[in-house]
N, C-alpha and C positions, 0 to 999 in steps of 0.2 A: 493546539488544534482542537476546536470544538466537534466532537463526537455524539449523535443524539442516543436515547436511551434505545435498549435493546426493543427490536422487534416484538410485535406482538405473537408473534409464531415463531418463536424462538427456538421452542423446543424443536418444533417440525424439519427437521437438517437434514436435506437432499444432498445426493451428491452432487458432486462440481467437478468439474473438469477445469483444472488451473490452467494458462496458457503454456504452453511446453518453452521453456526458456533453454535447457539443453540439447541440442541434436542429440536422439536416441541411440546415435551409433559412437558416438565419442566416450574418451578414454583420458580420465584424469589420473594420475597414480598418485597415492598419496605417501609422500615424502616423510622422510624418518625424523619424527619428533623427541627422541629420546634424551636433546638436550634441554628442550623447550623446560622448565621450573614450573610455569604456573601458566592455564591462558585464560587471561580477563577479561569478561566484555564489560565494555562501558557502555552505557542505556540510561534516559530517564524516566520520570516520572509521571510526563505531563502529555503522553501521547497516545490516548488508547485509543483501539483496543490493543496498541502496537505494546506501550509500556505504560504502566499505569500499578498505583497502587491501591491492589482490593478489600474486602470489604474487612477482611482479617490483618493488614494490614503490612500481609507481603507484596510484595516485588511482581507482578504479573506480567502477562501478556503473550501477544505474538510473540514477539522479539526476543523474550525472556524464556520460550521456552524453545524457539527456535536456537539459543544457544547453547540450550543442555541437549537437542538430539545433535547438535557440529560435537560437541562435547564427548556425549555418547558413539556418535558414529566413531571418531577419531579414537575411542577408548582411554580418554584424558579425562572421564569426570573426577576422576581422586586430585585432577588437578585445575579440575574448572571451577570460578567464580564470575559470576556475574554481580557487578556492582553499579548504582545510580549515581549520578550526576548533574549536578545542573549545565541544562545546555548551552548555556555561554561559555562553561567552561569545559567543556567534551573535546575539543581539537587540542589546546594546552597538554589533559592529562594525559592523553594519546601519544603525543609529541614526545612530552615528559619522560614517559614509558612509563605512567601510573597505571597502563594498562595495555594488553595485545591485540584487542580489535575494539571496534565501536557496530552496536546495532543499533541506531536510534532513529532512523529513516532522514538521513542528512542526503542532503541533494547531491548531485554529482556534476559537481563544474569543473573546468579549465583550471581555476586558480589552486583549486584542494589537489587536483591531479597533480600538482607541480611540487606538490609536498607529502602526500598518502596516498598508496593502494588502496587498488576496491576490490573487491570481488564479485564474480560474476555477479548478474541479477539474481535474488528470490522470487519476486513476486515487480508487476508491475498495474500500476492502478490508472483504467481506462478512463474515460470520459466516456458518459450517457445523457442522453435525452431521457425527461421524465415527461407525461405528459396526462391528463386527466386518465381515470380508468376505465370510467367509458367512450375514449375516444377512438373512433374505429378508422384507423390509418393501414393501408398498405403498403407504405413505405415513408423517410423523411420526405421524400419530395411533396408526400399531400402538405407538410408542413408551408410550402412557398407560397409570401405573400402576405400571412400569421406572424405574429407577435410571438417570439421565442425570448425568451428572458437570461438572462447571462450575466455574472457577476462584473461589472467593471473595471479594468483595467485588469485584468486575470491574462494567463494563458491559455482558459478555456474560453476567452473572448475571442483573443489573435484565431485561434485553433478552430471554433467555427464559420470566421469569414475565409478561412483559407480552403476548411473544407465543405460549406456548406456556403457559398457564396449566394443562392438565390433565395437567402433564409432570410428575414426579416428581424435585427438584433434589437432587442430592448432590455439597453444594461441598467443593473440595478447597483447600488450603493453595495447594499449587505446580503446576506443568505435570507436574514428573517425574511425581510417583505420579498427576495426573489421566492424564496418558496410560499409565501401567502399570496403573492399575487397567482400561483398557480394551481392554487385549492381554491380560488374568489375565479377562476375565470380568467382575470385580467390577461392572463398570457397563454396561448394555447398550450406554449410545452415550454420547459428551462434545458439548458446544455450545463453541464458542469461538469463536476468531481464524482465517479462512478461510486467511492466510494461513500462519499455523503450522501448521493441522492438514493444510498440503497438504502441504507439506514433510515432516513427520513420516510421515504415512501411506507418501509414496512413499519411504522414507530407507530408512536400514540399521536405526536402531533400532528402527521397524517393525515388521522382518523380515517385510514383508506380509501382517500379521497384518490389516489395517482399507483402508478406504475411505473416501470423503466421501458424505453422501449429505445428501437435500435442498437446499433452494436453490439461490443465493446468497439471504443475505438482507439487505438493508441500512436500517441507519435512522441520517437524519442526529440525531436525537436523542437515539439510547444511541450509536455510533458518530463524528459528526462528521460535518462536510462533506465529508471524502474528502483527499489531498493535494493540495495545494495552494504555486506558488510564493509567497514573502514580500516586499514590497516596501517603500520608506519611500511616507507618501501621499502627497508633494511631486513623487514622481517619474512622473506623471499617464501622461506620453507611454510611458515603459518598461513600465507595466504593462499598457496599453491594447496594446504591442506584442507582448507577453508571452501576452496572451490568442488576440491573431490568431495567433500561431503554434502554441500550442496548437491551436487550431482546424484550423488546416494539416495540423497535426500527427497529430491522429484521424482527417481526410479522405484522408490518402495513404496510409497504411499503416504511416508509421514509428513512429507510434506502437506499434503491434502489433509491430512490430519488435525492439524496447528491448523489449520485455514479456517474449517471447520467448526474447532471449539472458538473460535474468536472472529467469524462472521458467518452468525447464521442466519446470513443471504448473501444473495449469489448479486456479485459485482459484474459477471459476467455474462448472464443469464435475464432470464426473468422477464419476456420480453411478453 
């Protein structure tokens, strides 16, 4: 997954307000690990800012340090390891039991439900409209009628004829000319992947040409459930442990945390 380089206001990190994925009133107990030996994530390389490796030459990212607070919250880091893998072979070593969860941002279908637990969602990544900086819209509907730009054959294509039906689509092949065609004019605004177009807008490629505007928008049924960790189903007690500290995890802050250090812009925001 191509990720463009950081923001030019990188530094400048507002607060965010994540989507709240736990009802604030609920009650996960976390179940007694005391047999549990080791617990492994498996993660790769090639996903940032999710998992990637930096410029020193460890192991980084969201994902990567999302598993040392599951780790820490549960009070098993003397027994946590996070290790990479390559992604074709991430479902095998899991299977295997070369490891006890997976965080690598694996999608959530039907077929893997038939075979591995998930755990609740962490985070879930909207779809936005980007659209010049100085265009002065009071809502998508000024959009009808306009050339919106949209990558082909995507899920954010299905996703805005279903939800933007009076919008005028103009899909493109690839990301590069969808987003050159909307720094040249050619397209008043593009629909896509929240978290690309945040990146992009705030990048150097840019050159602050665009903005996000509208939503967030989300739907578990052109988009997914959102990320989620992987587990085998046998291993009942770790996933149930998994979720209470998620839950922890959105209630204290450090969730917002991790978000923070590894998108400084708001996916959500920024309208």
């Amino acid at each position: 997954m191509t990720i463009f380089s950081l923001p030019v206001a990188a530094a400048e990190k507002a607060s965010v307000d994540l989507p709240i994925l736990f009802d604030t009133r609920e009650r996960i107990a976390r179940p007694d690990l005391s047999g549990v030996l080791r617990l492994r994530f498996l993660t790769t390389v090639d996903f940032p800012p999710f998992n990637f490796i930096d410029q020193t030459g460890k192991l980084s990212g969201f994902h990567v340090d999302l598993a040392r607070e599951i780790c820490r919250e549960l009070a098993m880091m003397d027994k946590c390891q996070i290790q990479a893998v390559v992604f074709s072979d991430i479902e095998a070593a899991l299977a295997d039991g070369n490891g006890e969860a997976v965080v690598a941002g694996i999608a959530v279908t039907e077929a893997l439900r038939k075979r591995f637990a998930f755990s609740r969602p962490f985070m879930r990544l909207p779809a936005r409209f980007a659209v010049p900086r100085q265009t002065a819209l009071a809502g998508v509907a000024d959009l009808a009628g306009k050339p919106v730009g949209v990558l082909a054959g995507t899920a954010h294509e299905a996703m805005m004829a279903a939800f933007f039906p009076t919008l005028k689509s103009e899909p493109f092949a690839d990301r590069t000319t969808l987003f050159a065609a909307l720094g040249t004019g050619k397209v008043a605004a593009v629909f896509g992947d929240g978290m690309q177009l945040a990146f992009w807008t705030n990048g150097t490629q840019a050159a602050g040409c665009c903005r996000l505007f509208g939503g967030p928008y989300f739907s578990e049924h052109f988009l997914g459930e959102g990320l989620t960790v992987m587990l085998r189903k046998q291993d009942r007690a770790i996933a149930e442990a998994v979720d209470h500290a998620l839950l922890a995890l959105s209630r204290n802050g450090r969730l917002q945390e991790i978000y923070l250090r590894y998108f400084p812009v708001d996916l959500y925001g920024g309208l």
